[in-house]
Each structure stands twice: as C-alpha cells, then as structure tokens.
C-alpha positions in Angstrom: -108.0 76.2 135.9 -107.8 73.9 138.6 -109.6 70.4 139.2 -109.2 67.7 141.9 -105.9 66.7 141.4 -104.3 70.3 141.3 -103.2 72.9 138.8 -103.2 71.5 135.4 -99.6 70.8 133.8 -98.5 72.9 130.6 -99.2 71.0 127.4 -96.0 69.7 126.1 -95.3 70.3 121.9 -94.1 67.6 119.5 -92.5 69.1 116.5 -91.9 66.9 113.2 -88.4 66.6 113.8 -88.9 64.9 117.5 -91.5 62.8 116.0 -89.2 62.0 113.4 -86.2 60.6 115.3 -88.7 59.1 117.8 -90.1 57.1 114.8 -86.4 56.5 113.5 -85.2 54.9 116.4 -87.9 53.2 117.6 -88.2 51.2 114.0 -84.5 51.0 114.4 -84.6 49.7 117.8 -87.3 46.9 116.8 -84.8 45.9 114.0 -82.2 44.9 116.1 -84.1 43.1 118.6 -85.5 41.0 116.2 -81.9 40.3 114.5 -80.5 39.9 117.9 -83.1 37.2 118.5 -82.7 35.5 115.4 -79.3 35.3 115.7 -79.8 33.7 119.4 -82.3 31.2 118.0 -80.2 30.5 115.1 -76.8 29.8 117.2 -79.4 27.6 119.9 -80.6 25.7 116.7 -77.4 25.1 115.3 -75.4 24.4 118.8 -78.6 21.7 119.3 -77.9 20.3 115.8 -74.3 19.8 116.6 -75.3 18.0 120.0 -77.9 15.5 117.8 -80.7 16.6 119.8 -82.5 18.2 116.9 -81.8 15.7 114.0 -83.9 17.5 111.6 -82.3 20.5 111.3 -78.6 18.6 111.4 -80.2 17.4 107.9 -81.1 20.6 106.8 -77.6 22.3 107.7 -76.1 19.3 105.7 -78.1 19.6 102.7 -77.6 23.5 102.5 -73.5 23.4 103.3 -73.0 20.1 101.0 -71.3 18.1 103.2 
C-alpha cells in the first residue's frame, strides 16, 4: 500500500526485553544527571560560602560540621 509520501516502512517490534533495558537505562540515566547536578550546585554553594558571598549557608555548614 502506497500513499503520498511513498511505500510504507515495515513496522518495527519492541519485545519486553528491549523495553526493559530501554526503561533501565533511561531511569538510570535520569539518576545520574540529577546526582551530577546536585553535586555541581552543592560544590557552587559551598565554594560561594567559603568566598562570604552566601552568608547563610556559611551558617548552616557551621552548625552542621560543629566548628
């Protein structure tokens, strides 16, 4: 069967076990983004706490550590 934009392609199967991994890795992959970017907003925050330019959480790293 043919319509306008050519000969239709062949329809392509997803078996369980593709679906599987594809769900696997993709929750996997959106873990460690978000880890990653915690990490980076942590090290900013703490770097800017260091610097004095965010006093507040300089208080908060103080009161957690104990010193």
């Amino acid at each position: 069967m043919a319509n306008e934009q050519g000969p239709l392609s062949p329809r392509a199967r997803v078996h369980a076990g593709t679906a599987f991994k594809a769900g696997f890795f993709g929750a996997f992959g959106v873990f460690v983004f978000s880890l990653s970017l915690t990490l980076v907003v942590v090290v900013v925050a703490l770097v800017l706490a260091a610097l004095d330019v965010l006093p507040g959480v300089a208080r908060a790293f103080r009161d957690v550590t104990g010193s």
